[in-house]
N, C-alpha and C positions, 0 to 999 in steps of 0.2 A: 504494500500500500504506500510505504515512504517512498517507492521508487516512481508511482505512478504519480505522486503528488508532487513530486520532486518536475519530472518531466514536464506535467501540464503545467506550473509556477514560471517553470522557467520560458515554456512554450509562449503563456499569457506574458511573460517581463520581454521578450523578447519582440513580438509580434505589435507592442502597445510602443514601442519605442521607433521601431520601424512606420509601423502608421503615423507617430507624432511628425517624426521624419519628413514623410513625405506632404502633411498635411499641412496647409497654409492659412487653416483657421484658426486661431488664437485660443478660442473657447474650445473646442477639439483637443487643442494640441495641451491644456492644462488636465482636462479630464483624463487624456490618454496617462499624461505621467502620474496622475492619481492614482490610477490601475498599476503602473508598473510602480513605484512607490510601494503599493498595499501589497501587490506579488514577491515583490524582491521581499518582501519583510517575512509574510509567510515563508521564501526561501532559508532566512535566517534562524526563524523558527524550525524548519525542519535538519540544520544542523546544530540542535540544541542549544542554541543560545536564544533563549527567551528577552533578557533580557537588551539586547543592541533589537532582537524583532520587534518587540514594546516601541521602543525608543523610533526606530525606523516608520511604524504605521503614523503614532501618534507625532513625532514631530516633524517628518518628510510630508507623510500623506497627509497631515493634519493641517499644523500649523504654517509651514512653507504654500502648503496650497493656497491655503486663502489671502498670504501676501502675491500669489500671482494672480486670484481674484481680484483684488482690490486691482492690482497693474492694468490688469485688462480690463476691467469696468472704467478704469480711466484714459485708457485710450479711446478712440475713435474706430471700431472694427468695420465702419464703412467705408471707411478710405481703401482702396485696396494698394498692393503692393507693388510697385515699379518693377516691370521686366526687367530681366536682367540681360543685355544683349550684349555682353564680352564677354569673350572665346577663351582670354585666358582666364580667367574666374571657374568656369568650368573644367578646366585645364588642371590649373592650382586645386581645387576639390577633389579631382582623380587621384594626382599625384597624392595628394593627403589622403584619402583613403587608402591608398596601395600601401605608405608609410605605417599607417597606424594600423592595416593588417598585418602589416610584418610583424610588426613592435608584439601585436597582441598574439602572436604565433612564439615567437621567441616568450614570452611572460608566461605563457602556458606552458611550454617546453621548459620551464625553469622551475616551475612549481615542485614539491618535492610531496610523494606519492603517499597514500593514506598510510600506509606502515608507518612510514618516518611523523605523522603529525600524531605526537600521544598525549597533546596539552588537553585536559579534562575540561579545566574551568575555565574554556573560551565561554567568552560573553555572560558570563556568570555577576552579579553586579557586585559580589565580594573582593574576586580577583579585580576586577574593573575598578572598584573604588582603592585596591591599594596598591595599584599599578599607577593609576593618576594621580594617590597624593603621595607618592614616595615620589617613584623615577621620575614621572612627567609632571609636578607641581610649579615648577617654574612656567614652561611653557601653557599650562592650563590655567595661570593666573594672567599670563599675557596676552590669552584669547582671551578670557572675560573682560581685561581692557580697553581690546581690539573693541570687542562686542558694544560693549556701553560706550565708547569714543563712535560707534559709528549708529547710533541710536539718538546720541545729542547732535552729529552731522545728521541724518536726515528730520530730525524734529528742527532745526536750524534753517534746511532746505524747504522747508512744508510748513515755513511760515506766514504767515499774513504780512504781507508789507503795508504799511500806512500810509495812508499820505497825508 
């Protein structure tokens, strides 16, 4: 049953990405990565790690979604989109896909095979909380900086000017 649930997740994460891809609807294309969002996470949860899947549904699929909500209810979705008529644009996107298939052929080929991974407490929120405030507490206070420095930049940007 893990296997069959495994394939369809990955089936729906894959298939919701590829339509976002190709689709040039704004509204569309946040829905689609809702679905793959909420599938990837379900993936997470079937390699036991409940807790990063938690994390995945509710703050990818949750709350990230609805700041691309608010984005797109603030744009204008009836403007449509300017043709793109350069040859090398499409040129430069091949080449970058050829690139980042290789890349992602080599990362899989480098991966190191299920024998060799016998870490238990992946995504466990015990191991996770004293892996972040031991080894990575520096850097995980400097993203909460990052984080709240860039919260008073756009409350700064999204404000009322007077006149």
């Amino acid at each position: 049953m893990a296997t069959f649930l495994f394939y369809l997740l990955s089936i729906i994460t894959v298939a919701s990405v590829v339509a976002m891809i190709f689709s040039r609807h704004q509204a569309h294309n946040a829905l689609l990565l809702a679905v793959a969002f909420t599938s990837l996470g379900g993936l997470f949860a079937l390699l036991q790690a409940p807790f990063i899947a938690t994390v995945q549904i509710i703050i990818y699929a949750g709350a990230i979604m609805v700041l691309f909500i608010f984005v797109i209810m603030m744009i204008d979705l009836r403007q449509p989109f300017p043709p793109l008529r350069k040859k090398w644009v499409f040129a430069l996107g091949a080449l970058l896909i050829v690139v980042i298939f290789f890349e992602l052929i080599m990362v899989i080929k480098s991966f190191p095979t299920a024998s060799k991974a016998t870490n238990l407490d992946f995504g466990h929120p015990a191991s996770l909380g004293k892996l972040l405030f031991s080894k990575y507490l520096y850097p995980f206070e400097i993203t909460s900086i990052l984080i709240v420095a860039a919260m008073v930049g756009s409350l700064y940007l999204a404000r009322r000017k007077e006149r």
